[in-house]
N, C-alpha and C positions, 0 to 999 in steps of 0.2 A: 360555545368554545371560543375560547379568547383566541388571537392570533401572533400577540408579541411571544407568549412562552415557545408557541412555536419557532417563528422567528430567531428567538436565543440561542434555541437549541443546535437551530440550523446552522446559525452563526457562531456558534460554540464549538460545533462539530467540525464544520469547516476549519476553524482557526488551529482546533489541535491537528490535524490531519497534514494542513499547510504546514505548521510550525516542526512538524515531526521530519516532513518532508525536505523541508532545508535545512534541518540538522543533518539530515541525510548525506545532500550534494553539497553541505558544508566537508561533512567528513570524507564525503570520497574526492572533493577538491584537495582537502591536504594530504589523501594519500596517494593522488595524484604529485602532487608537488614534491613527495617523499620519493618517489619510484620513479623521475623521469626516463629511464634508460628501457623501461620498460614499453614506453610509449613511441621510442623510435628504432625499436626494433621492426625488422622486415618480418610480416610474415611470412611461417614456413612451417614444414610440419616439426622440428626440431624445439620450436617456440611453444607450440600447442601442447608436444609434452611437458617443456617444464611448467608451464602454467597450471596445466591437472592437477598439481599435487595443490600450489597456491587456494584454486579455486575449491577445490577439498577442504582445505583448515579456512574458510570463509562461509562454508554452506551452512554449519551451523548459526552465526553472526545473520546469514541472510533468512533462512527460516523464523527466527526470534522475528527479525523485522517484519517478514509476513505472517507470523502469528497475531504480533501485537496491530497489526494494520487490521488483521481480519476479526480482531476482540474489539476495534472501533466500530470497524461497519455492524459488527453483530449487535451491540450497543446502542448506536444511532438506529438500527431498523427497529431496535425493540421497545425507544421513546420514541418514536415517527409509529409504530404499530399503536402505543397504548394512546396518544394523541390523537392519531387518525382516522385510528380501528384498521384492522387486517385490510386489505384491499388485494390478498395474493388470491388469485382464481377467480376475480371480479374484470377481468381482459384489461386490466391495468398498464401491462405494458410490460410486467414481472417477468424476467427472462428465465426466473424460477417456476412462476406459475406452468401447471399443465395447460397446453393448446386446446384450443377448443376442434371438435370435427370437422 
């Protein structure tokens, strides 16, 4: 079994996962910079309700982002599995794997 495809892949995964990631904290830097008044507001409980409804019409936008984060990991484990062979229940270290006795 050769080692660069591995390699690639790792270095592949990695790079879209990074690049996903700061498109991320790009986007919430500029809606950060759109909504300053929001960011100096005092907390209080009057604050906490109007932001429920905000964080409501955002849960979908943040679901999507954790689906599609969790269709890479699915991805990367399943060419990391055919590459490497399953290793889950061999005391790998798999926080999925079952404990041993």
């Amino acid at each position: 079994m050769e080692i660069a495809p591995m390699i690639l892949v790792i270095a592949t995964s990695f790079a879209i996962t990074t690049a996903y990631y700061v498109a991320l904290y790009r986007k919430l830097c500029l809606r950060r910079a759109e909504a300053p008044e929001i960011l100096e507001i005092d907390f209080d409980e009057e604050l906490v309700e109007r932001l429920k409804p905000a964080l409501a019409r955002r849960e979908h936008e943040l679901r999507n982002a954790l689906g599609e984060l969790k269709k890479i990991r699915g991805e990367v484990e399943r060419i990391l599995d055919e590459e490497w062979g399953n290793s889950e229940g061999e005391g790998g270290g798999d926080k999925r794997s079952p404990k041993r006795g």
